[in-house]
N, C-alpha and C positions, 0 to 999 in steps of 0.2 A: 372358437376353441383355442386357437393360439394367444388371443389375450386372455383368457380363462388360465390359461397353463403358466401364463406371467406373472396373472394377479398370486397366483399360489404359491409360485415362485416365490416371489417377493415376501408373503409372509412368512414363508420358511426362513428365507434369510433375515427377514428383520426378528424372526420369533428367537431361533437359535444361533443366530451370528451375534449378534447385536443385542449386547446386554447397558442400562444406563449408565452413565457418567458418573463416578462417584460411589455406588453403591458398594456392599458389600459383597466379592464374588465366593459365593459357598463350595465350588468346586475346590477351594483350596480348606482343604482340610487339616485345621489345626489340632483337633480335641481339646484337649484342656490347655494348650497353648502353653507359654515358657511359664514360668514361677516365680521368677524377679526378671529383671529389667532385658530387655534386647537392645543394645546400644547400637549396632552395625549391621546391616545388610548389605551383602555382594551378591549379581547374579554372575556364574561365572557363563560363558559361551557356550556350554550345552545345555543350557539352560538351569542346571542344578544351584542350590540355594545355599550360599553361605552366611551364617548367624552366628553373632556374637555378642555377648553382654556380663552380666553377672548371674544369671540363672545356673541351673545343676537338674533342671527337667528338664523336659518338653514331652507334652503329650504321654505321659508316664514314663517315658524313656530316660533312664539317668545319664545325664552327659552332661562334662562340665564345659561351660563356659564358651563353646564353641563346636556347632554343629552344623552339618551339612541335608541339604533336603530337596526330596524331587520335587518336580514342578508341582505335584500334585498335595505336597505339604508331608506327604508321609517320609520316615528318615532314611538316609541313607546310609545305612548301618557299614559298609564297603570305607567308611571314611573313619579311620579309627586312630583317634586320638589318646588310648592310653587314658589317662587319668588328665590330658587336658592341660590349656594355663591352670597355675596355681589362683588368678586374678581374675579379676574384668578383664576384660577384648575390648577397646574403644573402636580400634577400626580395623577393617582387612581390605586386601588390593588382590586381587589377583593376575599378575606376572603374564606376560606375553609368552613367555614356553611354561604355561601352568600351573608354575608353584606359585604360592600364598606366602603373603607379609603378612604378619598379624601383630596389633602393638595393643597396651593397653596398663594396667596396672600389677601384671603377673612379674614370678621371678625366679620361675619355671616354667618348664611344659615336660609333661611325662615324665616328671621325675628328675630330668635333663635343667641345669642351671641355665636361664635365659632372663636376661633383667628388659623387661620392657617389650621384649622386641624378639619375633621370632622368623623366622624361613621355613614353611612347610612342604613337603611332598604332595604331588594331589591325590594322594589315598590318604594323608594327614599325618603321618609319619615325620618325625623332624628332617629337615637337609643341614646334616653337621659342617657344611662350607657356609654358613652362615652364623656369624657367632659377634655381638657385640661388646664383647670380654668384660663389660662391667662391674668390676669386682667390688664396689662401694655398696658398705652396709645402708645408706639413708634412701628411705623410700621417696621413688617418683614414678609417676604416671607419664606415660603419654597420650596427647588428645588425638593428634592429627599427623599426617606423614605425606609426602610425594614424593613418587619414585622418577629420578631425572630421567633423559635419552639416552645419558652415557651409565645409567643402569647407579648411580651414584641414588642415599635417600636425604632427603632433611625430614629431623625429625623433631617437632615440637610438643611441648606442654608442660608441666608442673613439674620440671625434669631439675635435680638438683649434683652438682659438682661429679659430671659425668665422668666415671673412670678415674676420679682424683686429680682431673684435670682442671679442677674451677671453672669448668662451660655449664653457663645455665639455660634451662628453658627452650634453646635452639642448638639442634646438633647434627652435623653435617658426615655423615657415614660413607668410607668406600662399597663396591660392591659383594665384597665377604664380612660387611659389619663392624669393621677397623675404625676409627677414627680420620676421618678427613684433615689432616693439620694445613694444611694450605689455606681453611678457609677460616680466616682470624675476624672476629669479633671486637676483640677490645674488652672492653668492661661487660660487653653484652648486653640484654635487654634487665628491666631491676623487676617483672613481674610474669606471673607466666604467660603465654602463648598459648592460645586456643584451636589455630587455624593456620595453614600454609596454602601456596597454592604459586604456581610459576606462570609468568608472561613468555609469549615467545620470542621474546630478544633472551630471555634466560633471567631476568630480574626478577624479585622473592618479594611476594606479598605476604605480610602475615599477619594475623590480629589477636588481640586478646586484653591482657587487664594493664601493661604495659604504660607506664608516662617516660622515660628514657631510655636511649638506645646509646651506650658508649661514650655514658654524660651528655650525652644532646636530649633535649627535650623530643619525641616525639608522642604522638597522645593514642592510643588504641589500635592504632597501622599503621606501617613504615613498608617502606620498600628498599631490597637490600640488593646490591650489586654481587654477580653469581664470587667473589671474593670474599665476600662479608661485610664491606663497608656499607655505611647508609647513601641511600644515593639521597643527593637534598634537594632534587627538583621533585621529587612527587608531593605534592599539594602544595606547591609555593604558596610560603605565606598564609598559608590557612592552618585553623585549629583543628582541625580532623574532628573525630565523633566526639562526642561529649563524654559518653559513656563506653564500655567493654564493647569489645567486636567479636562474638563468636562464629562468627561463619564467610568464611571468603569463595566466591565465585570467579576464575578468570573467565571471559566469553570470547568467541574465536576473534574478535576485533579486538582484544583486549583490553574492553571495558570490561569494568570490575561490578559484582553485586557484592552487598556487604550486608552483612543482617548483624543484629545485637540487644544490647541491654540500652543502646541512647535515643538520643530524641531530638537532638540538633548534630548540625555537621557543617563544619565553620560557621558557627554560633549563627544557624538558619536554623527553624524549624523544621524537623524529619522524623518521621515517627517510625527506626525501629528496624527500616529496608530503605536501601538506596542504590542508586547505580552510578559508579565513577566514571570518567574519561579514562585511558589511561596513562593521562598524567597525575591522576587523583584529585582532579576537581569534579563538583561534582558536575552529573548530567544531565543539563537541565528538559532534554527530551524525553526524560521517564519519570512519568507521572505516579504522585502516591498515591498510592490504593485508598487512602481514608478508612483507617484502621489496618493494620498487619501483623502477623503472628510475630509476636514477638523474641526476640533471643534464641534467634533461627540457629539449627542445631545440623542441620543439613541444606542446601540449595541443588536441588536436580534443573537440569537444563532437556526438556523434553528435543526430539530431533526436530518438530513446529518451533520452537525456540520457549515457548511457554515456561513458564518457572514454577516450578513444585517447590515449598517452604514448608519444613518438619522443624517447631522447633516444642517455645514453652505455652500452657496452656492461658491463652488470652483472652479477658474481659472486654469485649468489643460493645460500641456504645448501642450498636442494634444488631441482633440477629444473634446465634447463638454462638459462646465461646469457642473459640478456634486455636487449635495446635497444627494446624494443616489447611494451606491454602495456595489457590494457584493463580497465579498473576499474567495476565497478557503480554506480550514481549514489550509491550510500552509504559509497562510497570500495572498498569485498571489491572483491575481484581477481574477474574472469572466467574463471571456469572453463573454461566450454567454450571460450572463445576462447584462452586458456593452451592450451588442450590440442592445438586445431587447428593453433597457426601451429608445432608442434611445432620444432626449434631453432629458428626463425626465424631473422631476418637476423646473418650471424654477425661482427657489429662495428657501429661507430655508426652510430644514424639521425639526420639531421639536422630532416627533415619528415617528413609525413602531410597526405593530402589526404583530404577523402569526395565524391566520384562519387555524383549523383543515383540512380543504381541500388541504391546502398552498396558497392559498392569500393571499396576503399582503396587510393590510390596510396601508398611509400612510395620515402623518397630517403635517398643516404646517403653511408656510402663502403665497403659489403659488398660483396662478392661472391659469396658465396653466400645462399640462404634454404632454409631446411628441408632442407640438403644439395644442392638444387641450382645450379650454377653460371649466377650471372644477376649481371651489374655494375650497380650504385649504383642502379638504377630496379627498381622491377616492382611491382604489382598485386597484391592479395591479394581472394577471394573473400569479400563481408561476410554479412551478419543476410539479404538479402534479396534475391542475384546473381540475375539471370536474363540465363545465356548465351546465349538466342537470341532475347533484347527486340528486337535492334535489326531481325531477320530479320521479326518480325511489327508491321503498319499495322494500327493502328486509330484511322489517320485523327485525331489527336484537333487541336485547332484550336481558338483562345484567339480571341474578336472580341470587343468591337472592340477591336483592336490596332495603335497605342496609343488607351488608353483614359484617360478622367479622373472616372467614376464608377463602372461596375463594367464586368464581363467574365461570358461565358458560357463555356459547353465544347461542342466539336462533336463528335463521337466517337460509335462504333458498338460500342466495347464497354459493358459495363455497371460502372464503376463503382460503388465505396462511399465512399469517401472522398475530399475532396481536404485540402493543405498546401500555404500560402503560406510561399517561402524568402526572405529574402534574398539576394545574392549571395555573403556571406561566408559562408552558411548557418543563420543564425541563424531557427528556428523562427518568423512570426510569427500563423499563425494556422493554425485547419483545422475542418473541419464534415464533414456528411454529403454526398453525391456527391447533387443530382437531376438530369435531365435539364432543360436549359432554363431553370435558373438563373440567378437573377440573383447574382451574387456581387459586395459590395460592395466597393470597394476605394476609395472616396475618401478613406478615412479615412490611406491610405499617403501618406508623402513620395512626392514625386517622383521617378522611376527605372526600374532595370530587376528585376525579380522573376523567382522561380522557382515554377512551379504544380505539386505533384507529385499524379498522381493514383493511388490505390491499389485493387483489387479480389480479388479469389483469384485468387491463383498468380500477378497480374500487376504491373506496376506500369511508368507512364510521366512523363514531366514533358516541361514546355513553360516557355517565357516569356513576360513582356511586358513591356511600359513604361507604367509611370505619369507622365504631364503634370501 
């Protein structure tokens, strides 16, 4: 009898926990999906959905250019945006006390003059302490942005004589949106900027269509000292990419992943993905996949270390074209997960998000995935779905919250493990699960955190705020 009650067990969990790899998961309900292009997805900490791009639908619903959505895909009408950026949204960040960056091609929001660049409320509401006073008529986009530790942003891409100041392409903001003048560039870079991204000594990766930096040759990526100067020890002596570099990854040892439009990387053959040192040679411990999505448009770093690549839609020499693929931490292509998202999405991805559960949001401008007809958003099943987590309480409860030395867990299931996330995701610790723990956390900045706790077959997360 008892192994009777196990076998059944068992199929229960693998029937309704356990959806494939890859596949399309239907419980996220798009409808008719965006109308033009989704360029950005954020998952903020309670799981709700931040999208952005150049649409003015979703799912019949008219909303411009930036929308928020429950986990379940349906809107979230509570997030009211007014009439919206005037523009595309290229990217959004969502702020450790919960307001939203959002940059892109607008020069407005609601009516409100905002060139580029905005600060939002998390009901979507503008925060008027944020203002990049822009007052130059010539239009520019931003692609990409990171927000430092001391809450300062860099902000790059096809950005032209910012404020009348002759800064192009790279621009370095205080924390209310001012200009940074402390951090001098010189001549600057002569082409735009695609990508940012920070090491943790504080030195400034960035890529894009760029061949000089301040009259020095550099070719597709430089690295810049947290001043602005080019620092000239990154890639001693080597020609860097061949071609544009759209997409920059730092990883917690601060080697770098680099995706683009090249094909060689100090005139070596490399098709497209590669992984630096970080002194920017390359690394010759990660292996090319033998074919790779090309002019990667996003790199996600799953908490297994695995690499998600959303970029442009690639002619691969076998198997079917690819805008989305996922690489083993030692660069091999993933198998099983190639295999699963079978065609997948059939034209470019812009993003990829990872969902605490491991789903994958992805955005684009498809319309179909694996043959079925779904617009520019949907959901893919990852490493670890469970379809009906949100259906089962087990209570679980973070005190004291906020805290400013540690946290316990309240909870009636039995945990193994927990992980502390970041908000951007970034792994920062994890141990074994006991009940009535004390779990230290003084040792975090200040902020809001993700707790993920894991068990057989189950798996949930919470948050809190560090004081």
């Amino acid at each position: 009898m008892k192994i009777t009650a196990l076998f059944f067990s068992f199929l229960f969990f693998n029937s309704f926990l356990f959806a494939q790899l890859g596949t399309l998961d239907e419980s996220f309900d798009v409808g008719t999906g965006a109308n033009a292009e989704v360029k950005i997805i954020a998952v903020q900490p309670d799981g709700k959905i931040l999208m952005g791009g150049g649409f003015t639908e979703y799912n019949g619903f008219s909303q411009n250019r930036l929308i928020r959505l429950f986990p379940d895909g349906s809107v979230d009408e509570s997030f009211n945006i007014g009439s919206g950026p005037s523009g595309i949204v290229n990217q959004i960040k969502v702020l450790e006390d919960g307001k939203i960056l959002i940059a892109g091609a607008f020069s407005a929001y609601n009516g409100t003059p905002r060139k580029f660049m905005a600060k939002l409320n998390p009901n979507g509401s503008i925060d008027n302490s944020f203002n990049t006073q822009d007052n130059t008529n010539i239009s520019s986009t931003v692609e990409d942005f990171h927000v430092l530790p001391d809450g300062k942003i860099l902000m790059v891409g096809n950005i032209a004589n910012f404020n009348d100041t002759g800064i192009n392409y790279l621009v370095k903001l205080n924390p209310d949106g001012s200009l940074d003048t402390s951090f001098q560039q010189g001549e600057g870079f002569n082409y735009p900027i695609q990508t940012v991204d920070v090491q943790s000594d504080g030195k400034i990766i960035v890529g894009g269509n760029f061949t000089t930096y301040n009259n020095q040759e550099v070719r597709y990526i430089a690295r810049l000292l947290n001043d602005g100067s080019l620092d000239a020890t990154f890639n001693p002596g080597g020609t860097g990419p061949g071609n544009k570099v759209t997409s920059v990854k730092i990883l917690d040892d601060d080697k770098i992943l680099i995706g683009g439009g090249f094909v060689s990387y100090n005139n070596q053959s490399f098709q497209g993905f590669i992984r630096l040192n970080p002194d920017g040679t390359r690394d010759m411990d990660f292996e090319e996949a033998g074919g790779v999505v090309s002019s990667a448009h996003q790199i996600l770093i799953q908490p297994d270390n695995k690499i998600i690549i959303a970029g442009s839609y690639t002619y691969l020499s076998s198997g079917y074209p690819r805008s989305l693929m996922r690489l083993n931490e030692n660069g091999s292509k993933d198998i099983e997960f190639d295999t699963g998202i079978g065609e997948g999405p059939n034209t470019i991805l812009y993003t990829c998000a990872l969902q605490n559960d491991g789903k994958i949001l992805i955005g684009g401008n498809f319309t179909k995935y694996d043959g079925t007809n779904i617009k520019r958003v949907a959901r893919i099943n990852g490493d670890f779905t469970m379809n009906v987590s949100d259906e089962m309480n087990h209570d679980v409860k973070v005190y004291p919250n906020p805290t400013n030395q540690s946290i316990q867990i309240s909870s009636t299931q039995n945990w193994e493990e927990y992980a502390i996330f970041s908000l951007a995701g970034k792994l920062l610790e994890k141990g074994d699960y006991e009940k009535n723990k004390n779990i230290s956390v003084a040792h975090l900045p200040k902020g809001v955190y993700i707790i993920r706790l894991s068990g057989e077959n189950f798996l949930e997360s919470s948050s809190f705020i560090k004081n």
